[in-house]
C-alpha positions as CSV (number, residue, x, y, z in Angstrom):
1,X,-93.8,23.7,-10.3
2,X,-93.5,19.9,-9.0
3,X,-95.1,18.0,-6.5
4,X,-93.4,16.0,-4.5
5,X,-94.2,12.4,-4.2
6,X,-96.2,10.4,-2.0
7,X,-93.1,8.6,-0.8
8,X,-91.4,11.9,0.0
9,X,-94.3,13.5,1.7
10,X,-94.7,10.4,4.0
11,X,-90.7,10.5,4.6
12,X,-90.9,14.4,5.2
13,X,-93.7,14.1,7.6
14,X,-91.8,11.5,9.7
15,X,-88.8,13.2,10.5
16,X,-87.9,14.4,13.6
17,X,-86.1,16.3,15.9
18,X,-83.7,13.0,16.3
19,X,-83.5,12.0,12.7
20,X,-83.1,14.5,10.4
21,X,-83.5,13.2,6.9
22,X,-79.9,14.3,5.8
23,X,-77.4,12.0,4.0
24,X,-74.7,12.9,2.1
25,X,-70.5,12.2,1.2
26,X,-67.3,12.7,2.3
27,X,-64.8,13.3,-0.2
28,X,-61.3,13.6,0.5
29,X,-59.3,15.8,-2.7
30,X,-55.6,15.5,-3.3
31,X,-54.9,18.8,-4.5
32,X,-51.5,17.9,-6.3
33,X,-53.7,17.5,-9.9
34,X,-54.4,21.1,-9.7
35,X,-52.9,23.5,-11.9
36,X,-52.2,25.8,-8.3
37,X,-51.7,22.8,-6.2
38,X,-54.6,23.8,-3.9
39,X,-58.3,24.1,-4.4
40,X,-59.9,27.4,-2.8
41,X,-63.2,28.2,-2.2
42,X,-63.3,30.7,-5.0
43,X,-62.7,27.6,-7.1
44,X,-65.2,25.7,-5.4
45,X,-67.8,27.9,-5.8
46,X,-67.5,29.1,-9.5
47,X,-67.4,25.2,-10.4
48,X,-70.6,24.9,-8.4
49,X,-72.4,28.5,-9.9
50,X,-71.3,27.0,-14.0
51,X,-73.2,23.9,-13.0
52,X,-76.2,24.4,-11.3
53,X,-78.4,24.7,-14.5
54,X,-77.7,21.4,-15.2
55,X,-79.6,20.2,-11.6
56,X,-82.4,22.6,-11.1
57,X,-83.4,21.2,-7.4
58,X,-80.5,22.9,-6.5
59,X,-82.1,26.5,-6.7
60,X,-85.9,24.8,-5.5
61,X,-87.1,25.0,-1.8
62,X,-90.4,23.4,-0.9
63,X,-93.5,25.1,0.2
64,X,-96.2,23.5,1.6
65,X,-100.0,23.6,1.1
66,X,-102.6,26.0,2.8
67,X,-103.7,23.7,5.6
68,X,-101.5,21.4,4.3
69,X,-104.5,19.9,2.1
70,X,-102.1,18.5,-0.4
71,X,-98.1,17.3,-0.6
72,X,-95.6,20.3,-0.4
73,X,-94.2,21.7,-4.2
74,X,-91.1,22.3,-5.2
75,X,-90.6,26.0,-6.3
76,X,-88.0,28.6,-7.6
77,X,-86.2,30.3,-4.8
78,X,-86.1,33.8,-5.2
79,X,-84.0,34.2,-2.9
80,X,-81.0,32.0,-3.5
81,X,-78.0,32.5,-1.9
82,X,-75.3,30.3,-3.2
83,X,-72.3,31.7,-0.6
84,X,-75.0,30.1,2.0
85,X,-74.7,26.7,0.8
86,X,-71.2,26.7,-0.5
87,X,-68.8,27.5,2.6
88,X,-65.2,26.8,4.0
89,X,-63.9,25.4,7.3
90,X,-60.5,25.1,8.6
91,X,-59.4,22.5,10.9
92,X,-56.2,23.1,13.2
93,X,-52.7,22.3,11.2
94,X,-52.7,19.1,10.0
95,X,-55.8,18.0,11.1
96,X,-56.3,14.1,11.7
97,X,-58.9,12.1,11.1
98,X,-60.3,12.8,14.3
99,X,-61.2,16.3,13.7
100,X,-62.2,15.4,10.5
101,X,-64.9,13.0,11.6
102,X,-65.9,15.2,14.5
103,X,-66.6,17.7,12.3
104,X,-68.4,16.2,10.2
105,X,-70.6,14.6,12.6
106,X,-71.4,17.8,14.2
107,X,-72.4,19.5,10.5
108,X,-74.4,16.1,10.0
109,X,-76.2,16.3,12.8
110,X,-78.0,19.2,12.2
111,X,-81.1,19.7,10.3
112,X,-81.0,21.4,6.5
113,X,-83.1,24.6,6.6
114,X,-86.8,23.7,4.9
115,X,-86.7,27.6,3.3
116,X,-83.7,27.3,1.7
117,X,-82.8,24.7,-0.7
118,X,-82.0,21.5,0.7
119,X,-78.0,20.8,0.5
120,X,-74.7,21.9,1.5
121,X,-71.3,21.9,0.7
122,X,-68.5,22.4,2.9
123,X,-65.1,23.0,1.6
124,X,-62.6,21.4,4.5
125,X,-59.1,23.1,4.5
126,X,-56.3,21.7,6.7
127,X,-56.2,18.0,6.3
128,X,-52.9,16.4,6.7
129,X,-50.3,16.0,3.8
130,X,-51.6,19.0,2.3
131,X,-55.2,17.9,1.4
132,X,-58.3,19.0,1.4
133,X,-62.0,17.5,2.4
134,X,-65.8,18.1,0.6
135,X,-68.6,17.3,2.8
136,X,-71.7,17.1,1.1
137,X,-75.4,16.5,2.6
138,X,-78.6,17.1,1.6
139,X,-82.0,16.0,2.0
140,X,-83.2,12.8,0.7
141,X,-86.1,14.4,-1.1
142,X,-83.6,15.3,-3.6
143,X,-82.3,12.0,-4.0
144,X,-84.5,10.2,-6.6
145,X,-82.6,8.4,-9.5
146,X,-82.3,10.8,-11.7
147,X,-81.5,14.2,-9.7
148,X,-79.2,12.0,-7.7
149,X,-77.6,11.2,-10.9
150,X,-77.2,14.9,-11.9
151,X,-76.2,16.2,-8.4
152,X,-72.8,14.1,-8.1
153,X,-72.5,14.1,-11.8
154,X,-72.6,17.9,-12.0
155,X,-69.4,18.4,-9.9
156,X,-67.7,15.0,-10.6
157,X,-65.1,14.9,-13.8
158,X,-63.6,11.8,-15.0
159,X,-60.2,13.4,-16.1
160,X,-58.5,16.4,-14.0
161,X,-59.0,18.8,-16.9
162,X,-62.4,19.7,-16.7
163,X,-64.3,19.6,-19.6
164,X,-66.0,22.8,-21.4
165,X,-68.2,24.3,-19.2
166,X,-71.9,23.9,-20.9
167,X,-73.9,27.2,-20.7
168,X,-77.4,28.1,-20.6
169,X,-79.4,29.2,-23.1
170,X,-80.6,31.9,-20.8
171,X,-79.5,33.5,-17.6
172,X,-81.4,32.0,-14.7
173,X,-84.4,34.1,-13.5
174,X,-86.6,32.5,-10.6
175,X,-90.4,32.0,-11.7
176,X,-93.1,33.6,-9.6
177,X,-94.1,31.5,-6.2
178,X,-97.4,30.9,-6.6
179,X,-100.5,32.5,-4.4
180,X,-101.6,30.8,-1.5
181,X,-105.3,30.3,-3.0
182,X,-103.5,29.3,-6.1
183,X,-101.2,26.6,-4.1
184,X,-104.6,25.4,-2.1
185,X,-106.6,24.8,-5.3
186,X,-103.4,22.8,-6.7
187,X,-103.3,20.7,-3.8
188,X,-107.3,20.0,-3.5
189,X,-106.7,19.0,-6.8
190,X,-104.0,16.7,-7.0
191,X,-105.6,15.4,-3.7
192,X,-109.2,14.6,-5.4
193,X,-107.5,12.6,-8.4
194,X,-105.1,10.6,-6.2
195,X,-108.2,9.1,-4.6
196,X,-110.0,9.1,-7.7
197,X,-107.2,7.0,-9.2
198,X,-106.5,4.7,-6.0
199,X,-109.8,2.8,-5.1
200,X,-108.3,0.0,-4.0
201,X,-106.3,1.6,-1.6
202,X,-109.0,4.3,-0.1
203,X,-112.3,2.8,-0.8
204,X,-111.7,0.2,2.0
205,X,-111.7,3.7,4.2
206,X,-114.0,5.5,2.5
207,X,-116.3,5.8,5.5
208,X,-113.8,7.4,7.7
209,X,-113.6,10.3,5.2
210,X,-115.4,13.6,7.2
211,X,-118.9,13.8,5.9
212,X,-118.7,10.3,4.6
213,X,-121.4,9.3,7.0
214,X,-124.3,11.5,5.5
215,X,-123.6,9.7,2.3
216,X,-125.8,7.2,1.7
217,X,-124.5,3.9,1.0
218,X,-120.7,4.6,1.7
219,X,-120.5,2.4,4.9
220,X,-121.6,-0.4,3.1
221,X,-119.3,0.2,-0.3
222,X,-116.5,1.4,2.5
223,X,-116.9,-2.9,4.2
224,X,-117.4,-4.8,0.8
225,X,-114.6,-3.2,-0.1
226,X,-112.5,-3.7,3.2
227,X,-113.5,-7.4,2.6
228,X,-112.3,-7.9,-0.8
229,X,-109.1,-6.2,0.3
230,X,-108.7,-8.9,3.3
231,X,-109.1,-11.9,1.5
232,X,-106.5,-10.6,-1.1
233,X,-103.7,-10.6,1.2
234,X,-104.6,-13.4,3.5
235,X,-102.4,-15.6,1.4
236,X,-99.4,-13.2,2.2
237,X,-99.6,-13.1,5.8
238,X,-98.4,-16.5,6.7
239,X,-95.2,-16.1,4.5
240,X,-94.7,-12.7,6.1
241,X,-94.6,-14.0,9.4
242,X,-92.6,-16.7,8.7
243,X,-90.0,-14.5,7.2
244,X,-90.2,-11.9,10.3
245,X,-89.7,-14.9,12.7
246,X,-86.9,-16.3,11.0
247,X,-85.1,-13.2,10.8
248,X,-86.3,-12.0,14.7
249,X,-83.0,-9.1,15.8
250,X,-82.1,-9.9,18.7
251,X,-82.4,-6.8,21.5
252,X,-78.9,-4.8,21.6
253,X,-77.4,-1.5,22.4
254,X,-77.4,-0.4,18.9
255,X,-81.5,-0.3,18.9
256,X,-82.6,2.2,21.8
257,X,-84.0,5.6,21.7
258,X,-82.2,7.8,19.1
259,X,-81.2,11.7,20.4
260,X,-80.2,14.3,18.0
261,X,-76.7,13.5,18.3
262,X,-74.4,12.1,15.9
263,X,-70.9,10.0,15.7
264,X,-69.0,9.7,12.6
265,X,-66.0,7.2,11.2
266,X,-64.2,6.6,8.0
267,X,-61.5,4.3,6.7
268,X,-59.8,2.3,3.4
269,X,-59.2,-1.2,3.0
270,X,-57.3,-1.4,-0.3
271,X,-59.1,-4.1,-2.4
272,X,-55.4,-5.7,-3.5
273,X,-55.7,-6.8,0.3
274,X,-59.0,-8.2,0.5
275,X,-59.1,-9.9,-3.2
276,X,-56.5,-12.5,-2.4
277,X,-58.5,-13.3,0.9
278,X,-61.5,-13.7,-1.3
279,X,-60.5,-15.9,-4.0
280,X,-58.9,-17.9,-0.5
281,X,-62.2,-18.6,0.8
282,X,-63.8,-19.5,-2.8
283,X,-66.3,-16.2,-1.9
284,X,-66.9,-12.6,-3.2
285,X,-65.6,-9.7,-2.1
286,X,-69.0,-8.5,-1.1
287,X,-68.5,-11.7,1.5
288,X,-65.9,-10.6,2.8
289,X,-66.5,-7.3,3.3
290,X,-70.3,-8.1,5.1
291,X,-68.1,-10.3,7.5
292,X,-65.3,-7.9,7.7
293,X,-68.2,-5.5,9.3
294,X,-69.4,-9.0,11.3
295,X,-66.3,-9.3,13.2
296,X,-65.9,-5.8,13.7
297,X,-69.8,-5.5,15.7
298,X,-69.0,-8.5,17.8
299,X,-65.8,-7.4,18.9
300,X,-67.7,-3.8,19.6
301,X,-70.5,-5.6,21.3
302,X,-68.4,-7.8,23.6
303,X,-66.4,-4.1,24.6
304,X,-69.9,-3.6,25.8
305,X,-71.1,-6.7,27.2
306,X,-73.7,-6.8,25.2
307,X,-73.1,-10.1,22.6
308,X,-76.6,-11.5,22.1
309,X,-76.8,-15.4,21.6
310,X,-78.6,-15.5,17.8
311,X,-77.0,-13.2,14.9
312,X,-78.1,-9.3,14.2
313,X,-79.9,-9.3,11.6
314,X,-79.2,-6.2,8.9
315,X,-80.9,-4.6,6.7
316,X,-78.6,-4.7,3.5
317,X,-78.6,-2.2,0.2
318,X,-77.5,-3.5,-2.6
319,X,-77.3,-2.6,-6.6
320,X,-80.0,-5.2,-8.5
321,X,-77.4,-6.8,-10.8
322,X,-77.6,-9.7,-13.7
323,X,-74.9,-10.8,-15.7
324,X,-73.6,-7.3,-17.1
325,X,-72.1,-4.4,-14.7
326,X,-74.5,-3.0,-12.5
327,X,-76.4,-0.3,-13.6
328,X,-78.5,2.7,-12.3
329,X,-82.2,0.1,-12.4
330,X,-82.4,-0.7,-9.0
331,X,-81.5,-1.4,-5.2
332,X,-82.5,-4.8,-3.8
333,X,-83.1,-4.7,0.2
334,X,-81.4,-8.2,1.9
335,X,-82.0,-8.8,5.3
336,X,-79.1,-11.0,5.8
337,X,-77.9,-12.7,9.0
338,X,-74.7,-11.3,10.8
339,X,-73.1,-14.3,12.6
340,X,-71.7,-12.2,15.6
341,X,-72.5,-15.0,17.9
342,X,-70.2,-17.3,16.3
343,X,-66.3,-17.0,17.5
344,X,-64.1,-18.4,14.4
345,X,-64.0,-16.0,11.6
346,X,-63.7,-18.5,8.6
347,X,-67.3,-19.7,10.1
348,X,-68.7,-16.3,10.1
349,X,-67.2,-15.8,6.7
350,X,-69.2,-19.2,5.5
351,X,-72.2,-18.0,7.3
352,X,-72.3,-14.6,5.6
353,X,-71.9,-16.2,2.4
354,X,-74.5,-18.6,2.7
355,X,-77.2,-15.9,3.7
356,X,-75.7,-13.4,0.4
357,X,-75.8,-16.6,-1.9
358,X,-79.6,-15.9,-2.9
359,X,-79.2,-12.5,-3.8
360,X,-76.1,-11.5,-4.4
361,X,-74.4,-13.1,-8.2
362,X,-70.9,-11.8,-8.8
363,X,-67.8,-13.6,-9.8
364,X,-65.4,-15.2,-6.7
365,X,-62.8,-12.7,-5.9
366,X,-64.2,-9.4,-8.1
367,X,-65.6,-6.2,-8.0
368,X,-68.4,-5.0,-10.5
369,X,-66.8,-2.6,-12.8
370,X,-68.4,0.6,-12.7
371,X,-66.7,2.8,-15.5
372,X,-67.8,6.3,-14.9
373,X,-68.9,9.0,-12.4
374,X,-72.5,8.7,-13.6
375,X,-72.7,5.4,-12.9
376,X,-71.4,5.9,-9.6
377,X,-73.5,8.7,-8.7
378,X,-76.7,6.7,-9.5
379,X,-75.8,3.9,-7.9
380,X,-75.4,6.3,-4.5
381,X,-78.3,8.1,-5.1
382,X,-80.2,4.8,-5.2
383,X,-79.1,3.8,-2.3
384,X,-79.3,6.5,-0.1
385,X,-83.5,6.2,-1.7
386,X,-83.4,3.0,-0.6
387,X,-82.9,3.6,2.9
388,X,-85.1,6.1,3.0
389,X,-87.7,3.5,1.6
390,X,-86.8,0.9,4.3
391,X,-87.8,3.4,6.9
392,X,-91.2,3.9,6.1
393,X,-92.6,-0.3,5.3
394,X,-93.5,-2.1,7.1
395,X,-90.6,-5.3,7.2
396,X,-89.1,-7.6,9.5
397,X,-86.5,-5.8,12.4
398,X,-83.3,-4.8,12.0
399,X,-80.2,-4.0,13.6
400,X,-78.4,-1.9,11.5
401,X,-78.5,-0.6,8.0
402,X,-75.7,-2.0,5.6
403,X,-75.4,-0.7,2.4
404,X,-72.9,-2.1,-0.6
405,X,-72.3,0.2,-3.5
406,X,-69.6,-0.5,-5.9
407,X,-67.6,2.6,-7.7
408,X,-65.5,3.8,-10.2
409,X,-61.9,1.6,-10.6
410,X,-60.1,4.6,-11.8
411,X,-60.5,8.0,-9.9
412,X,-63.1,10.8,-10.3
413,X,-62.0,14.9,-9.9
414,X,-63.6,17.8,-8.4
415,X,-62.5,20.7,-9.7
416,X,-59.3,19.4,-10.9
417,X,-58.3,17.7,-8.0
418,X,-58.1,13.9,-7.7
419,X,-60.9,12.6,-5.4
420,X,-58.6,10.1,-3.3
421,X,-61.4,8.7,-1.4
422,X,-65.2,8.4,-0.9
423,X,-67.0,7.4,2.1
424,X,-70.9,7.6,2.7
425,X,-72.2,9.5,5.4
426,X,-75.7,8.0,5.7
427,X,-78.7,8.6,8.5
428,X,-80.0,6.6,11.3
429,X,-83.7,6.2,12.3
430,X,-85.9,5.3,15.2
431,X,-86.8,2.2,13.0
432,X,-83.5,1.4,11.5
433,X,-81.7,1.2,14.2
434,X,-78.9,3.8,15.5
435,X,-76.1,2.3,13.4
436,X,-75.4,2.8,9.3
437,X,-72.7,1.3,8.2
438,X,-71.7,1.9,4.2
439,X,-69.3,0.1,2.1
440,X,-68.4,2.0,-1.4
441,X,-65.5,0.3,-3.8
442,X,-63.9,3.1,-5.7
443,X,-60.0,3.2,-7.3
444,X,-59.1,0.1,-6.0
445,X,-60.1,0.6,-2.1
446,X,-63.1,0.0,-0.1
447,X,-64.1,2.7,1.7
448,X,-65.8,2.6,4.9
449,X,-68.2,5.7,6.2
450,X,-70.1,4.9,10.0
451,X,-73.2,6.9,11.3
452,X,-74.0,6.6,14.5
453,X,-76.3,8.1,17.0
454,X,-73.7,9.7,19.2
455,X,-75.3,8.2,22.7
456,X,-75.5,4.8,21.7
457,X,-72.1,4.3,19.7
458,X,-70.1,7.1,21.2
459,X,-66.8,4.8,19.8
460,X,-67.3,5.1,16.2
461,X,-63.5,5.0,16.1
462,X,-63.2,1.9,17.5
463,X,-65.7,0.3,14.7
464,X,-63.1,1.5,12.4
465,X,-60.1,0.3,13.9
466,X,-62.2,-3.5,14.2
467,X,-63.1,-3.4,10.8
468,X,-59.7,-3.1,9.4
469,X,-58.2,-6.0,12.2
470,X,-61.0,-8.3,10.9
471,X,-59.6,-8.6,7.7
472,X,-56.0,-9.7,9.4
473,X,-58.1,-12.4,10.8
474,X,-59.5,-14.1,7.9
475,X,-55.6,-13.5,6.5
476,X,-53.9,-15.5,8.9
């Protein structure tokens, strides 16, 4: 039995009616690889059931704390029901993209179940040309860097012939929940040494602790302390403010009061297109693409008359990367500059480039290889962590969340069928703004996935449809 961490107990305790704490994928299968030509939900499933030893979250649900003196644990669910998060829809005959993305955004919307395990899988028959759709969420608490890694990793193959199924040594039996006076002495416990073990974090507040008062001596300790802690981060605060006043987002329609409510796009740009624009411009195609999703806002927010003066400033995710290909270490959070204001888009390209030139090394006119499916999947998980992160520090504003995650060149398979395309299918917050915006690179495409809050960007669509157009611009 596992605690949850401090990060995840402060994330869990923040979510809300309007933000859910769901992210996930959207996978789009072409079922041709298969040996039936289709994949069923009887497929589906079994490949789901031979690999969930291999990610034990998957069978966990939290339970909290008597009293809630201490951070929820993760325990066996005894009552796991796999047919509940493994299910099929149908959308009408060949369903568009439309229906697709309305669908999803409906399933997205809605809050995973805290008594069950937190994830589910939806199976999407129906799609035009005879293929098929996975639409994955679940709740960030399960995305830490390594069970992110064994969550995609556990259902993704690198060749359409799966490999050998690995079995257990031993059936799976759920171990006992614990007692509620057993679960309230845990917590009192892990409690006591985490402010054993964090002085300089809660002696400062020491005298706000109930009782603390009748102790003699702990207002005085509780100020000396407060003090010491002052002084050390006086020499931060001018840089801080510096920074947030540089980087001040400007008031738009994309920051107001979030509802429960989501909208949902998704689209390909094949990288064969962008490449040659790329090496054009002597920039990456990580420039290009940030300025791709430039044009596409401005032309969204002069739809809506709503076009501030000074750039939006975004919150960008990014893999930490040195000299080899990116690896599973890290996400780096950029708040870069979006030059909406400006009109020519060879100027907001230059701009863009200029504010990712600090942080972001890569080669003119390349994409990081990434050679497997665990790569990939720890580079998503890490992301979709970082977001999470961004939420609860304190930083300077943001518009809009941006996140860039490079993939595998060659394609990944689910269950035998070729994964044709990936697109993220992120969350919004009251603090991040009602717009997430993701960029993945996978088998020579970059793929585009946009959450919305439904109220303030009902016209996801129209994103989509800008986004693609931009590049035409910088063309020619």
């Amino acid at each position: 039995m596992q605690q949850v961490t401090s990060l995840d107990a402060q994330v869990l305790n923040a979510e809300t009616p309007t933000a859910p704490g769901n992210v996930g994928a959207l996978l789009i299968l072409d079922p041709a690889t298969t040996s039936s030509g289709a994949v069923t939900l009887e497929l589906f499933r079994d490949l789901c059931q031979a690999r969930l030893h291999q990610v034990p979250r998957l069978r966990q649900r939290l339970i909290d704390v008597p009293l809630h003196l201490g951070q929820p644990y993760w325990v066996d669910d005894p009552h796991f029901d796999l047919e509940y998060h493994v299910r099929e829809i149908g959308l009408p005959a060949a369903g568009g993209e439309h229906q697709l993305a309305e669908l999803v955004a409906g399933i997205h919307s809605r809050p995973l179940d805290r008594v069950r395990p937190l994830w589910e899988a939806y199976l999407v028959q129906g799609l035009a040309r005879g293929r098929a759709a996975i639409y994955a969420k679940v709740h960030h608490v399960l995305i830490d860097p390594e069970s992110g890694v064994e969550l995609l990793a556990a259902i993704l193959d690198d060749a359409a012939e799966p490999p050998e199924p690995e079995v257990p040594e031993s059936e799976w039996r759920p171990a006992s929940v614990p007692s509620q006076p057993g679960l309230l002495a845990r917590g009192l416990t892990s409690t006591v040494g985490r402010l054993v073990t964090s002085p300089p974090r809660t002696v400062p507040h020491l005298s706000n602790l109930p009782g603390a008062s009748r102790i003699p001596g702990s207002r005085v300790v509780s100020d000396i302390a407060d003090t010491v802690v002052s002084l050390a981060v006086r020499r931060l605060r001018p840089r801080r403010a510096a920074l947030e006043q540089s980087q001040l987002a400007p008031r738009t329609p994309l920051n107001g009061a979030l509802t429960p409510h989501r909208s949902f796009g998704y689209g390909s740009v094949p990288l064969a297109d962008i490449e040659p624009v790329a090496t054009a411009y002597g920039q990456t195609v990580y420039d290009v693409g940030v300025a791709m999703a430039a044009s596409a806002l401005r032309r969204w927010l002069l739809d809506h008359d709503a076009l501030p003066q000074r750039p939006l400033v975004a919150a960008v995710l990014t893999p930490a990367r040195g000299d080899e290909a990116p690896t599973a270490t890290g996400i780096r959070t950029l708040f870069v500059q979006l030059p909406t204001h400006l009109t020519d888009p060879e100027q907001r390209l230059a701009e863009v480039a200029k504010s990712l030139a600090d942080h972001v090394e890569s080669s003119p006119a390349t994409t990081p290889p990434v050679s497997d499916a665990t790569i990939f999947a720890a580079l998503w998980a890490l992301t979709c962590r970082g977001q999470f992160q961004q939420a609860t520090v304190a930083g300077p504003a943001f518009n809009l969340f941006v996140s860039l995650v490079p993939g595998p060149r060659s394609p990944v398979y689910i269950a035998g069928a070729r994964v044709a395309s990936v697109h993220p299918v992120s969350a919004v917050t009251d603090r991040t703004g009602g717009l997430n915006l993701g960029l993945f690179g996978y088998d020579g495409s970059l793929e585009l996935g946009v959450v919305a809050c439904r109220e303030l960007v009902p016209d996801v669509a129209n994103l989509i449809g800008y986004f693609a157009d931009a590049l035409g611009e910088l063309a020619g």
